[in-house]
GUDRENGU-836225 format. One record per residue (C-alpha): residue number from 1; residue in one letter; z negated, x negated, y. Coordinates in Angstrom, 1 decimal. Layout:
   resi   resn       pz       px       py
    NUM      A        Z        X        Y
...
REM end
This chain:
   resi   resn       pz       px       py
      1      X     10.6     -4.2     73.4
      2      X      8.3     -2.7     71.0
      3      X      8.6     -0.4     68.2
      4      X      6.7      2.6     67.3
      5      X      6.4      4.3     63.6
      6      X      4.5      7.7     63.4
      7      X      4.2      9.4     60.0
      8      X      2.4     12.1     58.2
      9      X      0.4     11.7     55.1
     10      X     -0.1     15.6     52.7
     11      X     -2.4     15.5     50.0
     12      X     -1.8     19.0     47.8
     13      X     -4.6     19.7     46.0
     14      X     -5.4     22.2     43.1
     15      X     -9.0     23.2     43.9
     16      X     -8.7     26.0     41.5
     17      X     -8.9     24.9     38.4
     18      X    -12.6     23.3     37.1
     19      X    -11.7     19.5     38.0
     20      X     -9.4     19.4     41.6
     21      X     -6.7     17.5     40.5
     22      X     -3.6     16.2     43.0
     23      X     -0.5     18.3     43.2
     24      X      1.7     16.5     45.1
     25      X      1.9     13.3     47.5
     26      X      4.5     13.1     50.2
     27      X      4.8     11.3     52.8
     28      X      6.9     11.9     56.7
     29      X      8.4      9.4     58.5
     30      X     10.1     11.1     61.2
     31      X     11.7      8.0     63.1
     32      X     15.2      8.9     62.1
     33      X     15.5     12.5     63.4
     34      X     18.2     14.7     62.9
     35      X     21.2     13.3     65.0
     36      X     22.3     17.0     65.7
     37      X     19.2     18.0     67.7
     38      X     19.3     18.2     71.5
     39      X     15.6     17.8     72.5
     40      X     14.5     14.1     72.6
     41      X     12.3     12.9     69.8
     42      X      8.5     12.1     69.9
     43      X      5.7     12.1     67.9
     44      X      4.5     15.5     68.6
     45      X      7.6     17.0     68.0
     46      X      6.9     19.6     65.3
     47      X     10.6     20.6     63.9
     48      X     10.9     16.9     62.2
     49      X     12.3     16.4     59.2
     50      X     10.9     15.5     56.0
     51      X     13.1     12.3     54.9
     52      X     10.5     10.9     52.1
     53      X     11.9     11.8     48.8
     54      X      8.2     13.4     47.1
     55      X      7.3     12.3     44.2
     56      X      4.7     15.0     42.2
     57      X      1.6     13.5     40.5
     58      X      1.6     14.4     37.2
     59      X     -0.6     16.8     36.0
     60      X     -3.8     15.9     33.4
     61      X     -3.0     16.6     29.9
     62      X     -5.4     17.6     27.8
     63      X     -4.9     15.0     24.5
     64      X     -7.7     16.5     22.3
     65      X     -5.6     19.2     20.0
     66      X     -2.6     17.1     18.8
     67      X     -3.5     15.1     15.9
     68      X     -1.1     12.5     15.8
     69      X      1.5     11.0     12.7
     70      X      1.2      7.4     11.9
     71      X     -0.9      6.8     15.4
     72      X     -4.3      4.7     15.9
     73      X     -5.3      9.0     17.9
     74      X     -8.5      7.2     19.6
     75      X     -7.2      3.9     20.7
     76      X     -3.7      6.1     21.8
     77      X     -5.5      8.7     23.7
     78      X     -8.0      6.2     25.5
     79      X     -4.6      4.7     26.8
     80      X     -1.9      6.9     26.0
     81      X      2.1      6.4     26.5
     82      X      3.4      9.2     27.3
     83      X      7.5      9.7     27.5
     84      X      8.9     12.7     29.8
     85      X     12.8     12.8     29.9
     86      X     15.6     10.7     28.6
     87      X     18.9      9.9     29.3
     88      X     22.0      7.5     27.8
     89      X     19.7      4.9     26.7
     90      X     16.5      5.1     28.2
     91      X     13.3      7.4     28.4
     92      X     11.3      7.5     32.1
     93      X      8.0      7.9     31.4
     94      X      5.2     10.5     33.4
     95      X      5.0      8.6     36.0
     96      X      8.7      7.8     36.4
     97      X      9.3      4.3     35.0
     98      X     12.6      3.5     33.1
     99      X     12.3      2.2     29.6
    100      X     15.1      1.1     27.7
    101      X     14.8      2.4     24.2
    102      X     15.3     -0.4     21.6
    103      X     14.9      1.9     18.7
    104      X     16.8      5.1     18.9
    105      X     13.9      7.2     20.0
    106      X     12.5      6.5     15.6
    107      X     15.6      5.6     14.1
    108      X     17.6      8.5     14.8
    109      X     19.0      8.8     18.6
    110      X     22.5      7.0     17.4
    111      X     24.5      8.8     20.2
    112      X     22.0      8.1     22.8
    113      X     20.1     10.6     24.7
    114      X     20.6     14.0     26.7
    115      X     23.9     15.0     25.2
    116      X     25.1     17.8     26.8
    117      X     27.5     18.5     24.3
    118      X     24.5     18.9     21.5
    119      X     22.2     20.9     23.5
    120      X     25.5     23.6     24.8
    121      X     26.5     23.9     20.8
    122      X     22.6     24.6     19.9
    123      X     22.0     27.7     22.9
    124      X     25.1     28.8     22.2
    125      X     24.1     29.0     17.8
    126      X     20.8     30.4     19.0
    127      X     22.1     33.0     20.9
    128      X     24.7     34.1     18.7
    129      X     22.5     33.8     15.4
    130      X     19.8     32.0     15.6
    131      X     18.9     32.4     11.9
    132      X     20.2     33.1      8.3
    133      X     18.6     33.1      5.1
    134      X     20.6     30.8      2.9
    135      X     18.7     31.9     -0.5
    136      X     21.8     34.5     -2.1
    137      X     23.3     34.7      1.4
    138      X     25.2     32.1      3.7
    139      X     26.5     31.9      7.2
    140      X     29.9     30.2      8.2
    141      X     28.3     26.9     10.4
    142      X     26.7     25.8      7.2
    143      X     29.8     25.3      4.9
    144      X     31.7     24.3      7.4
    145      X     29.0     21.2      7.9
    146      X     29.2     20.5      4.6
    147      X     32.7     20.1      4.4
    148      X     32.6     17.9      7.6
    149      X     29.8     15.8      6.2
    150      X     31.6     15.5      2.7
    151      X     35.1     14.2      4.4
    152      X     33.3     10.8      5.6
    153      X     31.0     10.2      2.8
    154      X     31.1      8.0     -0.2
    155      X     34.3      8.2     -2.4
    156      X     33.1     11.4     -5.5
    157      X     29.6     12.1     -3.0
    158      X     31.1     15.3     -2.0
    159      X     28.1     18.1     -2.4
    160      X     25.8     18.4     -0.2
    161      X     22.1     19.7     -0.2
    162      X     20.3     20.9      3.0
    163      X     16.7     20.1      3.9
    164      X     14.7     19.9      7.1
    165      X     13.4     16.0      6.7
    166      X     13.9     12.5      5.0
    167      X     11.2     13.0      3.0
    168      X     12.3     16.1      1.9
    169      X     15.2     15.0      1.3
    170      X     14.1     12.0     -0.7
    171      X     11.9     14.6     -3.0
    172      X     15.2     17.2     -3.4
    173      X     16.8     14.2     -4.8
    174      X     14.3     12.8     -6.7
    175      X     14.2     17.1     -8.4
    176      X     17.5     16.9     -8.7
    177      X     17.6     14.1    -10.6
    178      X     15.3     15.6    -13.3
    179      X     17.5     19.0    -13.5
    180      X     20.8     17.2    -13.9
    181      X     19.4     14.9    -17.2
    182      X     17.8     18.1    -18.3
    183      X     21.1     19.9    -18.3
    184      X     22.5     17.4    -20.1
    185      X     19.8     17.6    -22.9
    186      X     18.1     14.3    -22.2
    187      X     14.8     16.6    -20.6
    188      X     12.7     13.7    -21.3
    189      X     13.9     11.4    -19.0
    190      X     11.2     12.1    -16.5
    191      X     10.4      8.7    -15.5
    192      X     11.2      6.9    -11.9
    193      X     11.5      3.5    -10.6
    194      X     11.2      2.8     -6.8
    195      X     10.1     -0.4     -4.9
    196      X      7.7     -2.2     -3.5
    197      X      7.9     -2.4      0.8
    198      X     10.2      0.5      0.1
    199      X      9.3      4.2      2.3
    200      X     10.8      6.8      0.9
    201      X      8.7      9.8      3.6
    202      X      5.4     11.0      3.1
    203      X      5.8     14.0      0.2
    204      X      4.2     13.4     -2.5
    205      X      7.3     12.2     -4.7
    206      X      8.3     10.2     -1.9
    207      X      5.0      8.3     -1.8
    208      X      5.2      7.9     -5.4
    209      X      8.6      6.1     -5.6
    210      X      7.2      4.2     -2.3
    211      X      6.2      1.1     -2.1
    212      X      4.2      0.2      1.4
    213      X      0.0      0.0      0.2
    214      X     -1.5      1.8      3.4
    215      X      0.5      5.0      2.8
    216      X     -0.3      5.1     -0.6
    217      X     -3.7      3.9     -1.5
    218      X     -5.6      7.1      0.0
    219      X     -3.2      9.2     -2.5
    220      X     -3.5      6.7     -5.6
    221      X     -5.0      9.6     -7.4
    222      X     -2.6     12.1     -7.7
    223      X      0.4     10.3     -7.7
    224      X      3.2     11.3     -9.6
    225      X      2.9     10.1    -13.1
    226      X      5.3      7.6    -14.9
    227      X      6.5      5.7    -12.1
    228      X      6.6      2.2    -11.7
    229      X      8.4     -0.5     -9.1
    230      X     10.6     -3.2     -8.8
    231      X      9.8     -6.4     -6.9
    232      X     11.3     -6.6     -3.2
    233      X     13.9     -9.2     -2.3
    234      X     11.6    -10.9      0.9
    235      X     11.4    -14.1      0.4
    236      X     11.1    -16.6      3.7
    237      X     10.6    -19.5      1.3
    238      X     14.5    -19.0      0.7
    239      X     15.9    -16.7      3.1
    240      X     14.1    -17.0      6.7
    241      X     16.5    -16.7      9.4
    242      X     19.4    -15.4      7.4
    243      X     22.4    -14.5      9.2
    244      X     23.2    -10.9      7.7
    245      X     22.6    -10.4      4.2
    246      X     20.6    -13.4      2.4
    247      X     21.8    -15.3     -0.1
    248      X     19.7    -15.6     -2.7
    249      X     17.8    -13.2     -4.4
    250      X     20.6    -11.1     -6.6
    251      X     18.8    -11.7     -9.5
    252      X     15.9     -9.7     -8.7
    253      X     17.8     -6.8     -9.7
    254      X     17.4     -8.0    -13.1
    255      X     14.0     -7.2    -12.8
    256      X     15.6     -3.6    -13.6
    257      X     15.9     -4.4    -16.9
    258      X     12.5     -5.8    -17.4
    259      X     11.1     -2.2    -16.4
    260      X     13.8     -0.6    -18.8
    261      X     12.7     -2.8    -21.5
    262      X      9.8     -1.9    -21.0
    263      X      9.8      1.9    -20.4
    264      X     12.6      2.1    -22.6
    265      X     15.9      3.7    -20.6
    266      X     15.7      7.4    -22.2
    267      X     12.7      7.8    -20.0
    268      X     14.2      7.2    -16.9
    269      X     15.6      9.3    -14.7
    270      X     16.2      7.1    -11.6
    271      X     15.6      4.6     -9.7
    272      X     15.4      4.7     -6.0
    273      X     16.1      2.3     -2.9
    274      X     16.8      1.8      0.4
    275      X     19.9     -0.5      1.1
    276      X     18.3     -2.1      4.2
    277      X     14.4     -1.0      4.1
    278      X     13.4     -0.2      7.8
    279      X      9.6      0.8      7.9
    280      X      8.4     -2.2      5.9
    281      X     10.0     -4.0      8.5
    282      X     14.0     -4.7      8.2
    283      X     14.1     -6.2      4.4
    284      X     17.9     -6.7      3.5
    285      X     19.2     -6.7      0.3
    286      X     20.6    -10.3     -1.3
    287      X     24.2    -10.9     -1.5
    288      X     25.2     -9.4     -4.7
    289      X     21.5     -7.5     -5.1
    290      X     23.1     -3.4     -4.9
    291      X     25.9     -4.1     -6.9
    292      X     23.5     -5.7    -10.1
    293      X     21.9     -2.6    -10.0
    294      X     24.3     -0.2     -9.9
    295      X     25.7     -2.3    -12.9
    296      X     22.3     -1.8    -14.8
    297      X     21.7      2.0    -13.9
    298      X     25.6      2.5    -15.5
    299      X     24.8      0.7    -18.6
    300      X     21.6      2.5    -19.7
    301      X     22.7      6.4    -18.0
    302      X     20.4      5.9    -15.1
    303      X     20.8      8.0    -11.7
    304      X     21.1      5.4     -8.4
    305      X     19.6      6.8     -5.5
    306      X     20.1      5.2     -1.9
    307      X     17.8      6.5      0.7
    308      X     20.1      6.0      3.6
    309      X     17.6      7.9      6.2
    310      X     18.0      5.3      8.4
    311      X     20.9      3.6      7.4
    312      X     23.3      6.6      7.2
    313      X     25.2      7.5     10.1
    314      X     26.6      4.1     11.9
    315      X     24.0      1.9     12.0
    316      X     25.6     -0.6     10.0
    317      X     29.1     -0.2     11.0
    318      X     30.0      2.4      8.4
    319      X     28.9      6.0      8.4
    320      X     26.5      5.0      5.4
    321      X     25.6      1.3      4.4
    322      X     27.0      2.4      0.6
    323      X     30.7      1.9      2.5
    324      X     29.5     -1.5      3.9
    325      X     28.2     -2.9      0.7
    326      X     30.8     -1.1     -1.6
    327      X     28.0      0.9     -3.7
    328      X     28.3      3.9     -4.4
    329      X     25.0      6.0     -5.8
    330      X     24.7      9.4     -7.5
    331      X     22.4     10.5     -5.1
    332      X     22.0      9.8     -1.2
    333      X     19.5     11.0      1.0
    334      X     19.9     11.4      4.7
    335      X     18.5     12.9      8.0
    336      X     17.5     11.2     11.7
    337      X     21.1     10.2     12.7
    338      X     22.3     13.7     10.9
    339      X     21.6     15.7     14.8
    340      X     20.8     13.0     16.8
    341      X     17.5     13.3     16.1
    342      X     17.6     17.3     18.6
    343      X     16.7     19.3     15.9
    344      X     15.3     18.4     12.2
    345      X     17.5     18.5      9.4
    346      X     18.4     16.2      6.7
    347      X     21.2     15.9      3.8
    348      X     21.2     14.8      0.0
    349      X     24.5     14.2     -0.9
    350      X     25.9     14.3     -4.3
    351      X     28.1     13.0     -6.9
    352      X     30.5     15.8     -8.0
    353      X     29.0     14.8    -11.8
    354      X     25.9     15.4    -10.9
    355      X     26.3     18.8     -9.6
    356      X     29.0     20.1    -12.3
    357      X     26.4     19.2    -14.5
    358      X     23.8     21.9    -13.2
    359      X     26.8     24.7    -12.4
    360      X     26.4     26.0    -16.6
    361      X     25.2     28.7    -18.1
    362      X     25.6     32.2    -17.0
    363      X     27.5     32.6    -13.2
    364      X     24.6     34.9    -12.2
    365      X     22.0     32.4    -13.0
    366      X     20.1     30.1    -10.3
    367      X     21.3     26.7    -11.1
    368      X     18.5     24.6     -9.2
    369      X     15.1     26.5     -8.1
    370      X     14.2     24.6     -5.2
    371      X     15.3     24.8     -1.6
    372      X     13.8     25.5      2.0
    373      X     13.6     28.5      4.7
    374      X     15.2     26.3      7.0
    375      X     17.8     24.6      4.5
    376      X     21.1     25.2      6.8
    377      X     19.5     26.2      9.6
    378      X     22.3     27.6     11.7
    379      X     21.1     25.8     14.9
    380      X     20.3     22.6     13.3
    381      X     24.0     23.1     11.7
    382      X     25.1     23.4     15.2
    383      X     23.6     20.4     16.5
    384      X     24.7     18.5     13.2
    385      X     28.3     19.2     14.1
    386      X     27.7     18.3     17.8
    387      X     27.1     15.3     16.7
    388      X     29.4     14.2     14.2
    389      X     32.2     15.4     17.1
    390      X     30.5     12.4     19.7
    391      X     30.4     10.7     16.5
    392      X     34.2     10.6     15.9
    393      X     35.3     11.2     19.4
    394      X     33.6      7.7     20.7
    395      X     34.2      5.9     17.5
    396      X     30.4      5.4     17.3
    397      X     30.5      5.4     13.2
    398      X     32.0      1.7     13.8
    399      X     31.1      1.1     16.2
    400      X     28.1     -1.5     15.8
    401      X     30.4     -3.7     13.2
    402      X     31.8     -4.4     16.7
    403      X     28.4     -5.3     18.1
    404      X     27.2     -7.3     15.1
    405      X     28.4    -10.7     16.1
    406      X     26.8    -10.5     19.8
    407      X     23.9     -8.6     18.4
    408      X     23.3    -11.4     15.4
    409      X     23.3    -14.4     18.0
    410      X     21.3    -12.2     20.7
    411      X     18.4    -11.3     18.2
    412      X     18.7    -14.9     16.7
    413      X     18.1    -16.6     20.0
    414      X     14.6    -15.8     19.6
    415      X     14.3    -18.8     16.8
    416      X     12.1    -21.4     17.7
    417      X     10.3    -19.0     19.9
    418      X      6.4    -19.1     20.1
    419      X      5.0    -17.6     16.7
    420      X      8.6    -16.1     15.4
    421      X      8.8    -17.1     11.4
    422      X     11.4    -15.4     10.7
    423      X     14.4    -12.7     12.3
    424      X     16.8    -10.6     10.5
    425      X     19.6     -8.5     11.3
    426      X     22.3     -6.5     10.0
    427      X     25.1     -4.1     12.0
    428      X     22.8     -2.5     14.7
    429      X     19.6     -3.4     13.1
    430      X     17.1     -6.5     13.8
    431      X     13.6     -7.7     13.2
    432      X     11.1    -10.4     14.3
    433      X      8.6    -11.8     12.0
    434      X      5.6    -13.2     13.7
    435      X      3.0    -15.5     12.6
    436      X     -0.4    -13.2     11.8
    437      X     -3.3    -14.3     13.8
    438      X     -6.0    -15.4     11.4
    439      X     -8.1    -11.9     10.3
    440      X     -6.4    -10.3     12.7
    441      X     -3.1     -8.9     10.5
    442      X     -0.9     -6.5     12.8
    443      X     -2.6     -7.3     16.2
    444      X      0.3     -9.8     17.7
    445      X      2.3     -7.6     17.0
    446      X      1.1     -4.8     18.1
    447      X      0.2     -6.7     21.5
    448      X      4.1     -7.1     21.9
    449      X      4.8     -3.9     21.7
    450      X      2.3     -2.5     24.1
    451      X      3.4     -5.5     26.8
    452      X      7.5     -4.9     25.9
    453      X      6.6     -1.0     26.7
    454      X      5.0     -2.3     30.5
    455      X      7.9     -4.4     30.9
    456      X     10.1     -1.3     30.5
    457      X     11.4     -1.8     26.8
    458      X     10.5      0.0     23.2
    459      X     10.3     -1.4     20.3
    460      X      9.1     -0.8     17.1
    461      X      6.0     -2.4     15.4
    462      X      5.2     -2.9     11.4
    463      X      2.6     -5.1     10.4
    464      X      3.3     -8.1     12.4
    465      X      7.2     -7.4     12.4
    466      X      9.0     -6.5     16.2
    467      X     12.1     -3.7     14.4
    468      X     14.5     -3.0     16.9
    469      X     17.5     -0.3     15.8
    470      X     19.1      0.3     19.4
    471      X     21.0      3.5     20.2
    472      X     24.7      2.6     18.9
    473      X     25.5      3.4     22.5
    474      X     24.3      0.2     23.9
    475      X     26.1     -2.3     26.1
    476      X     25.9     -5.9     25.9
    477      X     24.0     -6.2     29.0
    478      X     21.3     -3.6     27.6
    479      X     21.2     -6.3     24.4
    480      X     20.7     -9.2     26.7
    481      X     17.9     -7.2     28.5
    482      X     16.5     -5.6     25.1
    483      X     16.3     -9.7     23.6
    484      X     15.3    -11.7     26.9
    485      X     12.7     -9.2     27.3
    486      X     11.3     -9.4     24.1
    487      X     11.2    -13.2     24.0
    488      X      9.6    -13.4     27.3
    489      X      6.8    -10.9     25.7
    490      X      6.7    -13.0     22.4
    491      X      6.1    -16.7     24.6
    492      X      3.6    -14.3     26.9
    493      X      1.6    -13.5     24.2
    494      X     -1.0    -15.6     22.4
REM end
């Protein structure tokens, strides 16, 4: 008995356009004909079915216009990666590969991808307003987002300042900080203190109070004057494959009062830092390390500012890591998590001092002389509050305190692994130190990154650190896959 399989190969092609390019590829295989039909089957039957599922070839982009953020444009365009949908916690890429996302899309896809819920509440804002000035006028979503952001912040952090980015954010608060001594009459504390690894965004304040060489060297010219930086607390002599938060390194907080020695304290304003820095590679802060500075900023009338871009909004088991380390600042700066990353918008929150400060002088006078078009943006706003709903509704703000343990032991598993020197982790968030090839700084790591994205996983590459900050959606099977795949990359990888 023999068998016999017939199909039909169709080749669309668009011979308009200058280069003919493929449309479509589908193929027919009609040995399983309808069962419904009377007339027997053979191969030159011509009403067969079409039981292939087609998949369409995607079309050439043209890669020349975009000029890309923080991206190596030539070597990315010789061999770009190029991401077309996503869903729950993965992105399928042109040509239809799944690729579990390791990193919330940049830090900011907590609640995992495609939510309905976000997108229905933002066409619904844009086609009932989609915008409102919010310079001597207001709209309802706006306040209302306020208030819901204020009831699950920091204890006394309950005023709340709109912008469109972390870096925005970061320079609001850093302006901010400057009005509220000068209403107080202390105008000539003007001075900053940031720290070194630390990002802060790419405005020109923010870059100032930063930290990381490569985004500041081009700039060194026209930085913002009278700031200077403390040490940061990485240390692998003492702390290399520290469970949580090292151990040692508290007292490099009292570098604080070297500075303020120094600079004397009536010319500081503020000092600025991340609780857990992310872009310089997942550098926690010492047992001990928050606390010694909030301590010192109280004693000599110093403003504490926590960029909580990327910590804010669950990704270390609190809604901001101020809660988790029991620290509260006078100023916090948010964004990413704030929508889900669907539309941009970020957050400074404030200490009620700090705004009753600036609200004197005459009722009809502008308090603060700074702000944005798109501060409050009603359909940002909508998507904001969208968000916080899933938020609360699916218990995500905690939800990676209940992750941590499996997380920690998953990400630390990767110890003793070819090249690793060091791995970190806190709540949601880990990192893998590799050796540096010799010359070479960045390149193993990079390498890693490129092979995890063939092998259908993304993570994040600094220097020659693997960051990984997964959507706070994932399951334990999607860590298991996230960590195994990364260590098989790592021993893979010369």
């Amino acid at each position: 008995m023999g068998a016999y399989v017939y199909a039909h190969l169709f080749i669309i092609l668009n011979t308009g356009a200058k280069h003919p390019s493929k449309i479509e590829v589908c193929v027919d295989f009609p040995y399983h004909p309808p069962s419904h039909r009377s007339k027997p089957w053979s191969p030159n039957r011509k009403d067969i079915d079409m039981n292939a599922e087609l998949h369409p070839v995607p079309a050439p982009i043209d890669l020349d216009a975009f000029w890309m953020p923080f991206t190596a444009n030539r070597q990315f365009k010789a061999n770009p990666r190029l991401l077309a949908r996503a869903k729950g916690m993965h992105y399928w890429t042109q040509d239809g590969r799944e690729v579990l996302d390791g990193v919330a899309g940049l830090w900011c896809v907590n609640a995992g991808h495609g939510r309905t819920e976000i997108a229905d509440a933002v066409a619904k804002q844009l086609t009932t307003m989609e915008f409102a000035p919010t310079f001597q006028m207001g709209h309802p979503v706006a306040f209302e987002l306020a208030s819901r952001l204020a009831a699950i912040s920091p204890p006394g952090m309950d005023r709340v300042f709109f912008t469109n980015s972390g870096s925005e954010s970061v320079d609001t608060a850093l302006k901010i900080a400057i009005a509220y001594h000068r209403a107080r009459g202390e105008g000539q504390r003007t001075r900053f203190i940031g720290r070194e690894k630390g990002y802060h965004g790419v405005g020109f304040g923010g870059t100032s109070v930063g930290g990381m060489v490569n985004n500041r060297k081009a700039y060194s010219a026209v930085m913002l004057p009278g700031v200077d930086h403390l040490p940061h607390t990485l240390d692998l002599g003492h702390n290399a494959f520290s469970r949580g938060l090292p151990h040692w390194g508290a007292h490099l907080a009292n570098e604080f009062e070297r500075l303020i020695a120094l600079h004397d304290a009536s010319t500081i304003a503020a000092v600025i830092v991340e609780p857990i820095s992310g872009s310089a590679g997942v550098i926690l802060p010492p047992v001990g390390y928050l606390k010694r500075l909030r301590e010192i900023a109280d004693k000599h009338g110093i403003l504490l500012i926590f960029d909580e871009v990327i910590t804010g909004f669950g990704r270390v088991g609190k809604p901001f890591a101020s809660q988790a380390f029991d620290v509260t600042p006078d100023l916090m700066t948010t964004a990413k998590g704030l929508t889900n990353g669907a539309i941009p918008m970020g957050a400074v929150f404030a200490q009620r001092k700090v705004y009753d400060a600036l609200m004197q002088g005459p009722e009809g006078a502008i308090e603060l002389f700074h702000g944005y078009t798109y501060s409050a943006h009603p359909a940002a706003c909508a998507a904001a509050l969208a968000t916080l709903d899933i938020y609360a509704r699916e218990g995500l703000l905690s939800r990676a305190a209940t992750l941590a343990p499996q997380w920690e032991d998953a990400v630390h598993s990767l110890r003793g692994t070819n090249h690793v020197i060091d791995v970190r982790n806190y709540g949601l968030i880990g990192a893998v130190e590799l050796e540096p090839r010799a010359g070479k700084p960045g390149t193993r790591a990079f390498d890693v990154f490129l092979k995890c994205f063939e092998r259908g996983v993304m993570v994040r590459q600094t220097g020659d650190i693997i960051a990984m900050s997964p959507p706070l959606i994932i399951e334990p099977k999607q860590i298991a896959q996230l960590v195994e795949t990364l260590a098989g990359v790592i021993r893979d990888t010369p």
